[in-house]
N, C-alpha and C positions, 0 to 999 in steps of 0.2 A: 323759108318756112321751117316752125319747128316740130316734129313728129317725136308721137313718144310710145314705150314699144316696151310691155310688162314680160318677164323675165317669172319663172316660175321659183319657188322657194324663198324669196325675200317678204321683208317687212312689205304692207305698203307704202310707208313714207317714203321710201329710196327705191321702190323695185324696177324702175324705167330705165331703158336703155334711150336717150336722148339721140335725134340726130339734127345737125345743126351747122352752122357755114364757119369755119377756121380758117386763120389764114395760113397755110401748109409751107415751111421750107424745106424744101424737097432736095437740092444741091445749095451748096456754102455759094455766098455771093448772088444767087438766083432771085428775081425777082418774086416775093408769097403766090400762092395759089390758093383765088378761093376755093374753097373746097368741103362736100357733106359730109362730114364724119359725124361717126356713133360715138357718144360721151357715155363712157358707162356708170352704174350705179356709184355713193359714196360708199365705203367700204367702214372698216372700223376706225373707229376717230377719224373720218373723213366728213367735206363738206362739201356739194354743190353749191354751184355759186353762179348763177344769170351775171354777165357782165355787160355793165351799161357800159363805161368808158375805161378805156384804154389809153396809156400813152408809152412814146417809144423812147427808151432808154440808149445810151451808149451804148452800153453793156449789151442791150440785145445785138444791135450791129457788128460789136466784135464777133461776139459766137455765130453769129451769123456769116461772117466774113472767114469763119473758123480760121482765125490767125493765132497763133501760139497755142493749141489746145488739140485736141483729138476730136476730130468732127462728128457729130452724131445727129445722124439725117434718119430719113425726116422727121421734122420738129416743127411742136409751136412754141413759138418764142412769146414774150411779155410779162413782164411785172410786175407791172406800173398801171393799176388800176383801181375800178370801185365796181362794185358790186351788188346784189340784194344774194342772200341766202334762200337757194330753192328747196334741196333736202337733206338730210344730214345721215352719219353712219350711225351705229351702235357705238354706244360708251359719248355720245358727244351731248352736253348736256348746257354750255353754255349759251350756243347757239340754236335759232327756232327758224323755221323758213319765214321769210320775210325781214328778215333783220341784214343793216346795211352795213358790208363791209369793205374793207380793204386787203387784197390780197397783198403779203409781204416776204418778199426773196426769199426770207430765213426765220424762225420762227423761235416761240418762247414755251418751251414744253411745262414749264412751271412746276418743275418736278426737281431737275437737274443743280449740282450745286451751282452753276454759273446761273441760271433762273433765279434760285432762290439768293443769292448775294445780290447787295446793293449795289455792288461795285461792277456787274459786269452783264451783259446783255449776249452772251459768247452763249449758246444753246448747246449742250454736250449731242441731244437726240437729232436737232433741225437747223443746226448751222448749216449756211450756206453750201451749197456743195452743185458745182456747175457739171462736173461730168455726170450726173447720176441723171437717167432718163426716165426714171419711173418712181412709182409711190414708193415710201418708205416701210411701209407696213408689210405690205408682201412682193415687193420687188416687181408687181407689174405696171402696162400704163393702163389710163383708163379710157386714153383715146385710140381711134380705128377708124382704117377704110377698109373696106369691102376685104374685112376679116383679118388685115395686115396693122400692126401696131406703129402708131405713133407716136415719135417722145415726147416726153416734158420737157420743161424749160425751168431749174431754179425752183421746182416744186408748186409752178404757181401756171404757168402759159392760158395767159391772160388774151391773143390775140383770138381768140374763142368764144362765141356764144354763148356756152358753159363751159367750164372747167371744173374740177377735180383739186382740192387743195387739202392738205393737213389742217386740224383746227387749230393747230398752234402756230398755223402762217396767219392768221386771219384775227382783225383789228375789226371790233367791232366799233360801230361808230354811231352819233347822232344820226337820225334819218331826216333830217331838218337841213344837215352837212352841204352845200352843192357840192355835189359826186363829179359833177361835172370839171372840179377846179382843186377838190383835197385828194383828189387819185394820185395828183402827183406827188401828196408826202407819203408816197407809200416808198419811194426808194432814196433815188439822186438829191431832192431837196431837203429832205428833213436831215440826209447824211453831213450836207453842205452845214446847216442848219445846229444841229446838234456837236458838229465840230467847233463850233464856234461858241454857242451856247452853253455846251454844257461839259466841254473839253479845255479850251483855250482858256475862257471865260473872262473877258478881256472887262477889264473895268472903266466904266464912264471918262471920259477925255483921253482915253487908252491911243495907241499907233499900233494901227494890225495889217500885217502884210499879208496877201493873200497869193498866192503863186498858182496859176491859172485861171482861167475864166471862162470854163464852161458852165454848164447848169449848175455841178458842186461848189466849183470858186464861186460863183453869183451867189448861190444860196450861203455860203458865210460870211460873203460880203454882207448879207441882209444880215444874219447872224449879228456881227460885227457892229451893223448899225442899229441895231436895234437895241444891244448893251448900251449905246451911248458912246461907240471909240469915236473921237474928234479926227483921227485921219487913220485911211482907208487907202492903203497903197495897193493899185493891182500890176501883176506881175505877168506879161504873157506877151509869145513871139508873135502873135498875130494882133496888129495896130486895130483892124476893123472891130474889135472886141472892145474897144475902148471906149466909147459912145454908147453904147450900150450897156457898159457896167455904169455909168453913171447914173442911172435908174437904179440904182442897190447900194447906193451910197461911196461909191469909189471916190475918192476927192482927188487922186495922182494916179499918174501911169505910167510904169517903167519898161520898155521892149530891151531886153539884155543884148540885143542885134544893134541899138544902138549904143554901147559902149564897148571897149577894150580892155575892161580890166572886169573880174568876177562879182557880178550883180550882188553877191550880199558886199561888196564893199564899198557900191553903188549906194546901198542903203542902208550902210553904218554912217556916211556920211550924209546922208539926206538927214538923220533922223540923231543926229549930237551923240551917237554909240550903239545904238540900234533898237529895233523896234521891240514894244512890247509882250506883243505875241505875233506868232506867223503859221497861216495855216496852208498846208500845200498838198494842191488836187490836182497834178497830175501823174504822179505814179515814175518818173522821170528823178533817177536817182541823186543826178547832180543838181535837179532843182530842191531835192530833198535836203541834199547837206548847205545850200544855200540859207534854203528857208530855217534850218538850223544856228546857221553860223551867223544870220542876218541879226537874230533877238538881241535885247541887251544883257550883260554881265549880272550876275545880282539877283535878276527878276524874270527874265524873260523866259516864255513858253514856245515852243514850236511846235504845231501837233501835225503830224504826218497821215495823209488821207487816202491820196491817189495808193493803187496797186503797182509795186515795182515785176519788172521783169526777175523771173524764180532766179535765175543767175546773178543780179545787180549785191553788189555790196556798199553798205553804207559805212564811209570812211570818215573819220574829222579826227581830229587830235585831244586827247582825252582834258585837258587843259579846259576847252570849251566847255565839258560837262563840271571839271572841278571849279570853274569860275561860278559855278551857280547859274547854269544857263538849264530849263530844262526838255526834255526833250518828250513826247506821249506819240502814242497810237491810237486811232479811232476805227471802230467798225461799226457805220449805220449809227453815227452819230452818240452813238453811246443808249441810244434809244432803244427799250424793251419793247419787242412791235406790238402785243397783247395790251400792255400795261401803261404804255406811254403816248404810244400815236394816236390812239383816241383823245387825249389829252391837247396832245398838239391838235389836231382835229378842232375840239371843241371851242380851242382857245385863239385860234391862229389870228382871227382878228383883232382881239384883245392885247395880243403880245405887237399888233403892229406887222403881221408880216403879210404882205405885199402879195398872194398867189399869181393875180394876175398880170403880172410883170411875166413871170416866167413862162407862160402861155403866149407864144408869138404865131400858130397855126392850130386850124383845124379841119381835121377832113371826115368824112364816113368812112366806115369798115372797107367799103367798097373799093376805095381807093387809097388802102393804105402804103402801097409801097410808094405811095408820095411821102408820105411821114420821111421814109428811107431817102428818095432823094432832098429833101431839106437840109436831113443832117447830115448828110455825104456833103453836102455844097456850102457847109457851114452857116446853115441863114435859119436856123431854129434853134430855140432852148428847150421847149416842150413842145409837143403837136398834141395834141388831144385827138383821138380817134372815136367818132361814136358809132356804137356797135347798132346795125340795121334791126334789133330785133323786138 
């Protein structure tokens, strides 16, 4: 149940202190805890936001796992959702309660010169930033139990019945949208998606290697197929992945486990000198120079996806780049999240992309740390979580 609880000296729009069921990680690895925390008011350029669905990301499970990072308990983790707008701060003028949106990791201040450049979706104010546990406005959180604070998660923790988000995280969207199916181009897919699209940009009868095959690799496969490339090489140590990228248009499959000699020369030879473009999501250094050194002479693109480890160095012989090989970087697809994912939103069927292919589970709030063991056990691309409220 959700109780709501007037705070004196505020507007009425925003003046409630909400309480409401999250799902709390309390130690790294532990399995969520439901649990009633107070959501407090939206503050300036802040937005409340009722969250119908949720879905779990990689990303949440690493920080949750807190493996390479500095642990910051307890938290609500999530990203990856949709939402309607309940009340909003002062100075927030685009959005009105009742309007459907999507919360997004990182945001577009629309201020900034990386905002305002066509070339770049990099937010000087709401780029990504995983250590930081609280609003960016005044450095607190806006979630609590029983007077002890809560973090955030990526500016957005979404495993929440309400949440607390920047308006420049937030993608407004057709209210017509299923919520239930475009929550997931709020992170992994549209990244997958816009690397392929609007990065690599692989043209009609194209060869695109894709190096991984999780939710990212899938969604550029789709990417991939949907430009029109006539083959769709996927690239990944786990065989059971294979039959299942074949639903995103994979037409080949290469496991580097089975050969002896280094996979992109695997696929200089499959392909009479190498592939057209190649895009590579797993963060995995050496598949990186792979997917680099895979492309052809002349033409070829390789655009780099996955997150390497801070120490990893990316090594190739300068030769490859003076042959006219080129090489990019994508973050989020290249996708402005204010400006573009409504876009994608509106269009997604249009463009031909496939949402629910990537939907292989679904559970309630209730039982979300199933979500967790699907993708710990490898047997999920998305899980859709629908919130009890």
């Amino acid at each position: 149940m959700i109780h709501l609880h007037r705070k004196e000296n505020m507007s009425s729009t925003n003046s409630q202190v909400i309480r409401c069921k999250a799902a709390v990680a309390w130690e790294a690895g532990k399995p969520l805890v439901i649990e009633e925390v107070e959501v407090a008011p939206p503050q300036k350029m802040e937005v409340r936001v009722k969250i119908l669905f949720t879905s779990l990301c990689h990303t949440d499970v690493h920080f949750w796992e807190a493996k390479g990072q500095t642990p910051l308990f307890p938290r609500i983790f999530g990203h990856e959702a949709g939402g309607i707008v309940e009340s909003v701060g002062e100075g927030v003028t685009e959005l009105a309660p009742g309007d459907h949106v999507l919360p997004v990791f990182t945001g577009e201040c629309k201020e900034c010169r990386h905002c305002k450049s066509a070339e770049s979706n990099m937010c000087d104010l709401l780029r990504i930033n995983t250590d930081r546990g609280v609003m960016i406005g005044d450095g607190k959180s806006r979630f609590s139990k029983d007077g002890k604070p809560i973090y955030h998660f990526v500016g957005t923790s979404t495993f929440s019945e309400y949440t607390v988000v920047h308006v420049g995280c937030l993608a407004k969207i057709n209210p017509a949208a299923p919520m239930d199916k475009v929550c997931i181009l709020s992170c992994g897919i549209s990244t997958g998606l816009g690397a392929a699209l609007n990065v690599a940009k692989p043209i009609k009868g194209s060869t695109v290697a894709i190096f991984g095959l999780g939710a990212v690799g899938l969604a550029a496969a789709e990417g991939a197929r949907i430009a029109g490339s006539s083959r769709i090489i996927g690239v990944d140590l786990n065989a059971n992945r294979f039959n299942e990228a074949k639903k995103f248009g994979v037409t080949e499959f290469v496991n580097p486990k089975d050969h002896d000699k280094p996979i992109q020369e695997v696929l200089l030879g499959m392909t009479d000198g190498g592939v057209d473009r190649s895009i590579e999501c797993t963060g995995n250094v050496s598949a990186m120079i792979s997917a680099f050194e895979c492309v052809h002479d002349g033409w070829g693109v390789a655009v780099l996806v996955g997150v390497p480890n801070k120490d990893d160095a990316f090594k190739t012989h300068p030769m490859n780049l003076l042959n006219e090989r080129t090489l990019k970087g994508t973050f989020f697809g290249n996708y402005k999240p204010r400006t573009d994912i409504p876009v994608v939103v509106e269009r997604y069927k249009e463009m031909g992309l496939e949402l629910d292919k990537f939907i292989t589970h679904r559970v309630p709030f209730s039982e979300i740390n199933k979500a967790f063991d699907y993708m710990l056990r490898g047997e999920s691309i998305r899980c859709i979580i629908t919130m009890d409220n």
